[in-house]
Structures are given as structure tokens and as C-alpha cells.
N, C-alpha and C positions, 0 to 999 in steps of 0.2 A: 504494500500500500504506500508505504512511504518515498519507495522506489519512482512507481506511477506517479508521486504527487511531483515530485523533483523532476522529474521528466514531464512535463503536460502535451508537449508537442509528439514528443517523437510517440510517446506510447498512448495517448487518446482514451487518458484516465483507465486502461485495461492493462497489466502486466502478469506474465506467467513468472510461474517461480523458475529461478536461476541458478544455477552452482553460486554465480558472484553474488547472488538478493541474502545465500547461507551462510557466505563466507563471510558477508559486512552485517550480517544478524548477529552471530554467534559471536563477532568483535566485538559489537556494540554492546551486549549480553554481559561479557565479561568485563570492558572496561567500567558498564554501570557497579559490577560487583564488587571491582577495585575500587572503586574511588569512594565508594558506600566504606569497604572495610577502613580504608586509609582516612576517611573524616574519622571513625570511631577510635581510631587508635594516632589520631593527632600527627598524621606523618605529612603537615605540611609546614614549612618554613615559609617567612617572611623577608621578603630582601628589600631594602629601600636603594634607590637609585637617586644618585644626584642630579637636580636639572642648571644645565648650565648657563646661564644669563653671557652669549657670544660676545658682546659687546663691552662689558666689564670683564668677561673670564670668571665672572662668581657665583657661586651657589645662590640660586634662586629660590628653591624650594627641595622638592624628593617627592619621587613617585614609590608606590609599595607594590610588590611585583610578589605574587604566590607561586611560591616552587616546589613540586610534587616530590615529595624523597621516598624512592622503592626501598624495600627490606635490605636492595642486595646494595645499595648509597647511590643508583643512578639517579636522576632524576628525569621524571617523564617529560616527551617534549608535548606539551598541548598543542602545538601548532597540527604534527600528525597527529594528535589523538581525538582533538575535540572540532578541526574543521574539518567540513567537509569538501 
């Protein structure tokens, strides 16, 4: 279904199931399961970023940037995991 909805043109709100419609269920399946367990057990860090004011060279302010840390110390990239 949500395959059909992101495609409107090509697939004419009709889609059959696919190898690829399992393979990005069963992702998205587990990443919900990760990121469920990883809130409960507080495995997110907080990184502040400096912003730079170009014209003095000075600290302006700081943005706060959430950084996903796995069991094993990577850290997940959100860019592949959360867009589409």
C-alpha cells in the first residue's frame, strides 16, 4: 500500500507484492524494533554543534544534533535509515 501511494503515477493506486515491497517491509519492521528498544535503554547521545557567525569568525549560537549509538559503538546513519 504504501509502495502504490509513493508511486501514484506509475502504479495507478494498484501494486502486487514484490521480492523488493519484503525486502523494505521486513527493514522497516526491524528498524521500528531498534529504535523502540534503543529509546528504552537511553542509547542516544546528544552532540551540540557550533554555529559560526562568517563575518566575525564567532560563535553564534549551537545547534543539538541526536546521535544513535548501536551496542557494538557505531553509530547509525539516519540519512540511510530514516529517508526515503
Amino acid at each position: 500500500m504504501y509502495f502504490a501511494k509513493r508511486n501514484p503515477v506509475t502504479t495507478s493506486g494498484i501494486q502486487r507484492f514484490t521480492h523488493e515491497i519484503g525486502t523494505e517491509s521486513k527493514t522497516n519492521f526491524n528498524l521500528y524494533h531498534q529504535l523502540r528498544k534503543s529509546v528504552e535503554q537511553k542509547d542516544f547521545e546528544v552532540w551540540f554543534q557550533p554555529q559560526i557567525d562568517m563575518t566575525t569568525l564567532s560563535v553564534s549560537g549551537f545547534e543539538a544534533l541526536l546521535r544513535w549509538k548501536k551496542a557494538d559503538g557505531a553509530y547509525v546513519s539516519l540519512v540511510s535509515s530514516f529517508l526515503c
